[in-house]
C-alpha positions in Angstrom: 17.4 5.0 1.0 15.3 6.2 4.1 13.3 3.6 5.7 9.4 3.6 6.2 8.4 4.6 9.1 5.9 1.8 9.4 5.2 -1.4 7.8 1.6 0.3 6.6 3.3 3.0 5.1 6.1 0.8 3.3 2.6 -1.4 1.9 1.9 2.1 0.6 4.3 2.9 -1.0 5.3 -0.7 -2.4 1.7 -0.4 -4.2 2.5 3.1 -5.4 5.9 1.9 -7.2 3.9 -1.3 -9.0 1.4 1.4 -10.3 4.0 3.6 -11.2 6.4 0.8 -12.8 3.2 -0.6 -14.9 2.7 2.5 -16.5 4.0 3.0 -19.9 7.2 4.6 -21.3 9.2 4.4 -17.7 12.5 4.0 -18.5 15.0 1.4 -18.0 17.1 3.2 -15.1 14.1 4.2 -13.6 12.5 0.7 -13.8 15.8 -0.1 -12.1 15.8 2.4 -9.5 11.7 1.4 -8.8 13.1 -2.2 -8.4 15.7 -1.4 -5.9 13.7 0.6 -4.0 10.9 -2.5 -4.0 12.9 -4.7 -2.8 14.4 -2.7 0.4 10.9 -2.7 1.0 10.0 -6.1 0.5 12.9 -6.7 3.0 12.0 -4.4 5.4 8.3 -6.1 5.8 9.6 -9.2 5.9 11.3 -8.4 8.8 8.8 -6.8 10.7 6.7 -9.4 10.7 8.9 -11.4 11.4 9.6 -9.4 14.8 5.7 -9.4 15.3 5.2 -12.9 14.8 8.0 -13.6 17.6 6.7 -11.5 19.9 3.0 -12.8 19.3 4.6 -16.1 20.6 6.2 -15.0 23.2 3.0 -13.7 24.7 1.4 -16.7 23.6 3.6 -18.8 25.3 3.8 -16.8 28.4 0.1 -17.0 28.8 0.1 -20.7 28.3 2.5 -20.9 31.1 0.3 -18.4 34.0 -1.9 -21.0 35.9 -5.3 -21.0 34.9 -7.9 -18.6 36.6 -10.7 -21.3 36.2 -11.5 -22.2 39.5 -14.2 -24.8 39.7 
């Protein structure tokens, strides 16, 4: 399975699979198939935001370390 070449475009394509897995007379080995590929990326989210949430506090915690500007 390729991966999404962004966490946008794996949100697209996450919504496109519910659709197309709510729709009547999929089959079982496709329902399977739609599942797999859901999860991978479910997984694949998770983890970016996961990488975006530690680097949001790394720069927050950097900036809370730089002495403050405010002069007066």
């Amino acid at each position: 399975m390729s991966q999404p070449a962004s966490f946008e475009q794996a949100l697209t394509e996450l919504e496109a699979l519910v659709d197309k897995m709510d729709a009547p007379g999929v089959g079982l080995d496709q329902l399977l198939a739609d599942y797999k590929r859901g999860a991978a990326l479910v997984k694949y989210c998770k983890g970016r935001l996961s990488v975006i949430r530690d680097e949001v506090a790394k720069i927050d915690a950097e900036l809370g370390d730089e002495p403050s500007s405010d002069r007066g």
